[in-house]
C-alpha positions as CSV (number, residue, x, y, z in Angstrom):
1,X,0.0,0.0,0.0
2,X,1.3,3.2,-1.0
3,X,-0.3,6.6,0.8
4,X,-0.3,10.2,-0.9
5,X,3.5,11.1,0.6
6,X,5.1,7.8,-0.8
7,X,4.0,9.3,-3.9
8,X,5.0,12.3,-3.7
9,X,8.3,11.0,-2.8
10,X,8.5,8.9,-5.8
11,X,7.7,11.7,-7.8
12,X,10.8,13.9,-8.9
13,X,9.0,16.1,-11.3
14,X,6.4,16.8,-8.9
15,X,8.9,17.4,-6.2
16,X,10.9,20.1,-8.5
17,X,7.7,21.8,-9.1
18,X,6.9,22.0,-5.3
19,X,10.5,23.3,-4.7
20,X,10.1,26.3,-7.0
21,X,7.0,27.0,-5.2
22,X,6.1,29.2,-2.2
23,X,4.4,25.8,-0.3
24,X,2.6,25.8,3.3
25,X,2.3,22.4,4.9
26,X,-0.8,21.2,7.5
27,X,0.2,18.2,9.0
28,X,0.2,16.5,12.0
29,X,2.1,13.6,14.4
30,X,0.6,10.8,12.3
31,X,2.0,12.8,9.0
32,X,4.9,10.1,8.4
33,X,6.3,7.8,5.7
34,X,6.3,4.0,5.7
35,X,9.6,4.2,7.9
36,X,8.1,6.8,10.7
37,X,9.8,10.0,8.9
38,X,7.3,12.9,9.4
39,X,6.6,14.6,6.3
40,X,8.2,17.7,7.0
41,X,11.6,16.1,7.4
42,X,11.0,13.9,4.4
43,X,10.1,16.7,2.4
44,X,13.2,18.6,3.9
45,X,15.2,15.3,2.6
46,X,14.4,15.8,-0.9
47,X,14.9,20.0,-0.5
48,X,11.2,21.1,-0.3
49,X,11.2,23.7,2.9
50,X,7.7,24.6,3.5
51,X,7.3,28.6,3.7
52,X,4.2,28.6,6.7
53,X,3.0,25.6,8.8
54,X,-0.2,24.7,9.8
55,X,-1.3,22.8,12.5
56,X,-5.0,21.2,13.5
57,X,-6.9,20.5,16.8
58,X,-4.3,19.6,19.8
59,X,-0.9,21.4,17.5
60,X,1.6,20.5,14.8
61,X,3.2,18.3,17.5
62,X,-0.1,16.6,18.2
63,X,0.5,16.9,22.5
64,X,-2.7,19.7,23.1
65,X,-5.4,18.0,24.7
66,X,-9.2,17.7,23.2
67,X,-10.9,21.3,23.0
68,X,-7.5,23.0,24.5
69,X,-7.0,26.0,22.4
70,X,-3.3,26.0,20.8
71,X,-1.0,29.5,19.9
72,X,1.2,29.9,17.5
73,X,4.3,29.6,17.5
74,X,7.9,29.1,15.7
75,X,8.9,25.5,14.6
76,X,12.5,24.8,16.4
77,X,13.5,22.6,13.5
78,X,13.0,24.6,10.6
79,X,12.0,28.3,11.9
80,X,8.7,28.6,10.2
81,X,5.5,30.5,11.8
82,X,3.6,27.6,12.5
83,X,0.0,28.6,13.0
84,X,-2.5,27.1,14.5
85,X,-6.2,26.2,13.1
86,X,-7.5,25.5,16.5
87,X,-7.2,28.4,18.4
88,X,-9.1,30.8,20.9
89,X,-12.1,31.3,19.2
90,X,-14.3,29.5,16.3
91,X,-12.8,32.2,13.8
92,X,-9.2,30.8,14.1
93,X,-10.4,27.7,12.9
94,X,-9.7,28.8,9.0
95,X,-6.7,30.8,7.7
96,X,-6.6,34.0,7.5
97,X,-6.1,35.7,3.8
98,X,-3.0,37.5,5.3
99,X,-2.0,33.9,5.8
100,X,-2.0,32.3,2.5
101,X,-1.2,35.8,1.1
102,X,1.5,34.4,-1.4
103,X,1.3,31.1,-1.2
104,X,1.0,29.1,-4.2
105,X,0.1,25.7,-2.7
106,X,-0.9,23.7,0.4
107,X,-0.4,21.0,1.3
108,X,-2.5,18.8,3.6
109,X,-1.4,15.2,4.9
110,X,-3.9,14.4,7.8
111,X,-4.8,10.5,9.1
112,X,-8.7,11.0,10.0
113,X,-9.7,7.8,11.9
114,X,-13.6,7.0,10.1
115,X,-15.6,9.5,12.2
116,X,-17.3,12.3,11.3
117,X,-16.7,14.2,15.0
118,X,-12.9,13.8,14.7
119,X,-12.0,17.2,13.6
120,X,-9.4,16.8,11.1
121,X,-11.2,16.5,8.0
122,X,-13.2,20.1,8.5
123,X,-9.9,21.7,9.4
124,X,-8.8,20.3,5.9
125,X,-12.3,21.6,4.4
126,X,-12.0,25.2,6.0
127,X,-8.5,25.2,5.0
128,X,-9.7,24.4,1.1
129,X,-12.3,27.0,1.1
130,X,-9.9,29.5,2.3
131,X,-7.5,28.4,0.0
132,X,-9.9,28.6,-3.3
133,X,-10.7,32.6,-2.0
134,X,-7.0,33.1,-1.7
135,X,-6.4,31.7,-5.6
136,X,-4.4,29.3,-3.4
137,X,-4.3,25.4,-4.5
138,X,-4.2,22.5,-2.4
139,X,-3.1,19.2,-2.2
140,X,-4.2,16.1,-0.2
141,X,-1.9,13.8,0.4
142,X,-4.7,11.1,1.2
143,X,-4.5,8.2,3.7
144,X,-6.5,5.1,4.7
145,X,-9.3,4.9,7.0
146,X,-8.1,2.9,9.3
147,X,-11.1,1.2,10.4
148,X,-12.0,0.3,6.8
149,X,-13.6,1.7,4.0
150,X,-17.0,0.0,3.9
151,X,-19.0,-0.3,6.9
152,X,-21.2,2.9,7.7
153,X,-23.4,3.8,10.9
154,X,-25.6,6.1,11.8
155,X,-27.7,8.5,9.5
156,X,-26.6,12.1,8.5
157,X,-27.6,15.4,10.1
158,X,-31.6,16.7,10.4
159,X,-31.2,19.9,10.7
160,X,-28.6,22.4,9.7
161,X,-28.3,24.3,13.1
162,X,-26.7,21.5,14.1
163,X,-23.4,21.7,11.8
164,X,-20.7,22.4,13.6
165,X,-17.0,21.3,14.2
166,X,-17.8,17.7,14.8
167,X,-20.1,17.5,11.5
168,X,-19.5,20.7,9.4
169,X,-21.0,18.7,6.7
170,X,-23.6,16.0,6.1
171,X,-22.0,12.3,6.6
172,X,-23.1,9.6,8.5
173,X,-21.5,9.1,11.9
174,X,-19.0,6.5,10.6
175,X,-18.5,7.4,7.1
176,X,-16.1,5.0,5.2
177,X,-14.3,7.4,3.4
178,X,-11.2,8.8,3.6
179,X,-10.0,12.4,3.9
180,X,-9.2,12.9,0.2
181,X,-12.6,11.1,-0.7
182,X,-14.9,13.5,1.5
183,X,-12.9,17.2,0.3
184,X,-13.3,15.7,-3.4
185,X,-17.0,15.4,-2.9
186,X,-17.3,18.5,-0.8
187,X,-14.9,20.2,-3.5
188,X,-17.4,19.0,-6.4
189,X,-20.7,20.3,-4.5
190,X,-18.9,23.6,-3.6
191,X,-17.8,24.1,-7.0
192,X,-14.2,24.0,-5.9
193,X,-13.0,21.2,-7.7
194,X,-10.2,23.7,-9.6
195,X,-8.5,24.3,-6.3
196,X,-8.4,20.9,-5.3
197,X,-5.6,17.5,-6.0
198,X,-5.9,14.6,-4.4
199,X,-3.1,12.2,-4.4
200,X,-4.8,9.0,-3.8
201,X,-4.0,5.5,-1.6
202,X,-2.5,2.9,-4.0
203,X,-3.3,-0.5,-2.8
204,X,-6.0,-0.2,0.1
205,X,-8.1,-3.1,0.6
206,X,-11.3,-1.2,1.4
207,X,-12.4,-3.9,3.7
208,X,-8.8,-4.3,5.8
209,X,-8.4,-2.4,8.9
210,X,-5.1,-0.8,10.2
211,X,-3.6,-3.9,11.6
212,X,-3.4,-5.1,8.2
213,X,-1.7,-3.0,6.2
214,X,1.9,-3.1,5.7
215,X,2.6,0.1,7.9
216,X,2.0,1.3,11.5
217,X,-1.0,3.2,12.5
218,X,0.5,6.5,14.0
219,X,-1.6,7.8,16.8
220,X,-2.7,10.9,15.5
221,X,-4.2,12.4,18.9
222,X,-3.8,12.2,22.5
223,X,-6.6,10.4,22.8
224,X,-6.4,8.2,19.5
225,X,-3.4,5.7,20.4
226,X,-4.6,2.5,19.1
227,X,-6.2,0.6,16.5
228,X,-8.8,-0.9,19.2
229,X,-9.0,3.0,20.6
230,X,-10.3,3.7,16.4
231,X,-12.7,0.9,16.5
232,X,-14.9,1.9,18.8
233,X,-14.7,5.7,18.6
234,X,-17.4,6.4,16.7
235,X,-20.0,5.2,19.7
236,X,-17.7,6.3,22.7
237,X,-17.6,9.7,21.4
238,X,-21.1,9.8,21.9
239,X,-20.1,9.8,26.2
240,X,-18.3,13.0,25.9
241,X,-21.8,14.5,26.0
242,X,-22.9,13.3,29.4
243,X,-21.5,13.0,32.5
244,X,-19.9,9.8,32.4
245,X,-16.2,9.6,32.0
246,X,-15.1,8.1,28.8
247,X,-11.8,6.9,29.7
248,X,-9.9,10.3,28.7
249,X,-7.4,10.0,31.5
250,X,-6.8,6.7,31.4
251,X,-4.7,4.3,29.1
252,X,-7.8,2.8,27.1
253,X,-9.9,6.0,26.0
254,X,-13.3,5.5,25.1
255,X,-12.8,1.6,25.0
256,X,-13.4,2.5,29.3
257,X,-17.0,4.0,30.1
258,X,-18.0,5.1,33.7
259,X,-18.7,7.3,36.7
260,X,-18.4,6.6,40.8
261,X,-22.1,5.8,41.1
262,X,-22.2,3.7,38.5
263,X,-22.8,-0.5,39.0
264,X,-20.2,-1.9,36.3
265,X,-21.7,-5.8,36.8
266,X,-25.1,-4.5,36.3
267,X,-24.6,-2.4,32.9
268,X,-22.6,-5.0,31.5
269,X,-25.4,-7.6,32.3
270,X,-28.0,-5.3,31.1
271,X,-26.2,-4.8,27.9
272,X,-25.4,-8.3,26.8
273,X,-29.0,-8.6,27.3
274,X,-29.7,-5.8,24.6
275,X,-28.9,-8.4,22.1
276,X,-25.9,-6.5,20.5
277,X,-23.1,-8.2,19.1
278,X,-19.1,-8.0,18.6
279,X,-18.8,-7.1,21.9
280,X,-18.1,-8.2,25.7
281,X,-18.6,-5.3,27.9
282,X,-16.7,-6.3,31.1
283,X,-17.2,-4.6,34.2
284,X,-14.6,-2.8,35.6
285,X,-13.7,0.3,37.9
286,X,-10.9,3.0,36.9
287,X,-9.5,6.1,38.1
288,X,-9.0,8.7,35.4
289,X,-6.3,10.9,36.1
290,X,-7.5,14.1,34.7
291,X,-11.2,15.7,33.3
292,X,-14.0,14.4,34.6
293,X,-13.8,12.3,37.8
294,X,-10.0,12.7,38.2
295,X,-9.0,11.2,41.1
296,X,-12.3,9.1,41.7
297,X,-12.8,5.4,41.5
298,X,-15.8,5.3,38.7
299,X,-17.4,2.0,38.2
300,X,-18.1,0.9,34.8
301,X,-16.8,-1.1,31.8
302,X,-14.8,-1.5,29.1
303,X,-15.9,-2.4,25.5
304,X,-14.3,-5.2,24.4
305,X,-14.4,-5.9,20.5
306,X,-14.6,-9.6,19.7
307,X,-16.0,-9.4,15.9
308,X,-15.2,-5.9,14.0
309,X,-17.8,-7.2,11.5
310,X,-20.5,-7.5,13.7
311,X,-19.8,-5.0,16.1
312,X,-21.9,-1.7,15.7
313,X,-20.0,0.8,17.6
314,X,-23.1,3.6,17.6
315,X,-25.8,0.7,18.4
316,X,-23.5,0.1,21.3
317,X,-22.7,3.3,22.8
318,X,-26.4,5.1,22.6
319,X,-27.6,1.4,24.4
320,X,-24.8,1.8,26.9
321,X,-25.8,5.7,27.6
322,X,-29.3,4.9,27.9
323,X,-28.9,1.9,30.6
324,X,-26.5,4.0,32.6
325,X,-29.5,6.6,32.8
326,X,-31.9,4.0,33.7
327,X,-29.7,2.7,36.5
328,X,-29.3,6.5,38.3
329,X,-31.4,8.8,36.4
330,X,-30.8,11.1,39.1
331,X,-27.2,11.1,38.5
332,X,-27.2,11.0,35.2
333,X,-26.4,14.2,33.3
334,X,-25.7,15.9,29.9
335,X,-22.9,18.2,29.4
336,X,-23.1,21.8,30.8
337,X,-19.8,23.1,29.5
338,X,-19.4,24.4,26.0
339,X,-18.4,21.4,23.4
340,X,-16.7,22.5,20.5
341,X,-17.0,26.1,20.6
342,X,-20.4,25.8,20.9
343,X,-22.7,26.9,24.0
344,X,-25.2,24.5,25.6
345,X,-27.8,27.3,25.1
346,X,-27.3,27.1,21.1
347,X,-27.1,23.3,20.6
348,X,-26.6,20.5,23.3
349,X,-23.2,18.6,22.6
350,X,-25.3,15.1,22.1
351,X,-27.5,17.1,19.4
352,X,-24.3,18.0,17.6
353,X,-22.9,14.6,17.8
354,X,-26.0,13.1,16.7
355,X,-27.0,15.5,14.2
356,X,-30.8,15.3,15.5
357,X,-32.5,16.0,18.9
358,X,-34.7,13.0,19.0
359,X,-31.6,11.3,20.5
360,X,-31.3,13.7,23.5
361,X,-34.8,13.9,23.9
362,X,-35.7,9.9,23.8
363,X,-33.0,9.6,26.0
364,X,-33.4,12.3,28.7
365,X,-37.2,11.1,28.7
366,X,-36.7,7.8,29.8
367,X,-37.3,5.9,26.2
368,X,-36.3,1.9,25.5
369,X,-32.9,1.4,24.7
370,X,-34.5,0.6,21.3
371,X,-36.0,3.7,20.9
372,X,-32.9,5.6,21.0
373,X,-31.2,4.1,19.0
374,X,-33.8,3.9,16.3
375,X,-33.1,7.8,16.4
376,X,-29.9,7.7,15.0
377,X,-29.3,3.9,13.3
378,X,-31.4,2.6,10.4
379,X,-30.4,-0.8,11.3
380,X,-32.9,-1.7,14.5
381,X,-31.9,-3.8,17.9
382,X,-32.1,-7.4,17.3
383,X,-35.3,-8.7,18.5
């Protein structure tokens, strides 16, 4: 399997085109070549310099936590303004025309993990409008979904309000495309298709995951270090809305599900009865070490996936947020803080994950675990 850098790489006249050329660079930890070189030394290797860098949600250097703003600053290696596209406000999420002002190409090389809440692929979006307004063109340097490119969940938004950094556009919750695929339809609906390259995967097997290909899966967040961590992101994301911890703090993010009132042994019964499958949920207590309950013993479980196939990570999550509620409806809570840049009072953060507010209200009003699901998944509960 070759990704969009090996081509590039492989590609002197491309490479002697980019080095006459006044080039930014967005990338990320998880930018790197079969052999672990990130791009911007690989690029260095063969004598393209990148002018201006570009970094997404949690920084160039990938160590900013979720939702932490991040400032610019000067790369050490090379001395480039590197500038961030996740900063204090919702407006520093594009680049500014002052920017690009000269540029005559950017390049993007992002690894998006399947989801459509994982940031990544709207900073690359915002970054190609802004870039087609400047008279800027950009290049994708495209990668694999790592959690295949076939299987889908969940339907797309309902209502437009409910755009926002964790679905700018409409996709289903776990999309099956890759980066390069969703700009190149975005591009072709936006009419932007002039500004835009894609330099394609050669040699995906759609239906593989990461631990098949012929490379390492680079952890391209904090809270993304695994394969296993990828799998199940779609659903567990979903916890970030509520009060439940979802493992940030801990060494198996989102995979870990919990809070200190919480019985572990009876949600894990209680959703092996649901019927679901691809899964053990084993009860478990944990201690996360920062956000919420740091320093608290929660009870609760971790997702175990025992058939990828047959596993529906949405399915799983919404049954395992509703029978959490049920158990301590009185404890139970939805997020209160701002998610995303976004206040509670314009959207709730479940309503923007979800793309609908059926979910939050089935939920918060006591419906079947069937029920809300049936908000969000086509495919019912197994009777």
């Amino acid at each position: 399997m070759r990704v969009g850098l090996d081509a590039v790489l492989d590609d002197p006249k491309r490479l002697a085109a980019w080095r006459s050329t006044r080039l930014g660079l967005l990338v990320h930890p998880a930018s790197v070549t079969r052999s672990l070189v990130h791009a911007l030394d690989a690029l260095a290797e063969v004598d393209v310099r990148p002018r201006i860098l570009f970094g997404p949600e949690h920084g160039l250097g990938g160590g900013a936590q979720d939702m932490a703003s991040v400032d610019d600053v000067l790369d050490a290696r090379t001395g480039a303004r590197v500038i961030s596209l996740y900063g204090r406000g919702p407006e520093r999420l594009s680049p500014r025309p002052e920017e690009l002002d000269g540029l005559g190409l950017l390049v993007i090389d992002l690894q998006d993990v399947g989801a459509r809440y994982y940031t990544f692929v709207w900073t690359a979006l915002l970054a190609l409008r802004a870039c087609a307004m400047a008279g800027v063109r950009v290049v994708v340097l495209d990668r694999p979904n790592p959690i295949d490119g076939v299987t889908r969940e969940g339907r797309v938004h309902e209502e437009l309000r409910l755009r926002s950094f964790v679905g700018l556009e409409p996709l289903p919750i776990r999309h099956a495309m890759t980066l390069g695929e969703i700009l190149a339809l975005r591009a072709r609906v936006e009419g932007l298709s002039d500004a835009l390259e894609v330099v394609p995967v050669e040699g995906w097997d759609r239906e593989r995951y990461a631990d098949a290909w012929d490379r390492p899966l680079v952890m391209p967040s904090p809270n993304m270090p695994t394969l296993d961590t990828a799998v199940v992101y779609p659903g567990g994301c979903l916890v970030e809305a509520t009060n439940l911890s979802e493992g940030r703090g801990t060494t198996r993010p989102f995979e870990l599900c919990g809070a200190p009132w919480l019985d572990g042994r009876a949600l894990a019964a209680a959703l092996h009865r649901t019927g679901l499958s691809g899964m053990r949920a084993r009860p478990t207590s944990f201690e996360p070490t920062f956000q919420k309950h740091a320093r608290q013993l929660c009870g609760g479980v971790q997702i175990h996936v025992t058939d990828r196939r047959a596993f529906r990570p949405v399915a799983t999550y919404l049954a395992l947020l509703t029978l959490a509620r049920a158990q301590a409806p009185e404890r139970f809570a939805l997020r209160t803080e701002p998610y995303e840049y976004v206040e509670p009072a314009e959207a709730e953060a479940l309503d923007l994950l979800c793309g609908t507010t059926r979910t939050r209200e089935a939920l918060m009003a006591g419906a079947s675990v069937r029920e809300v699901v049936a908000t969000v998944c086509e495919e019912p509960l197994p009777k």
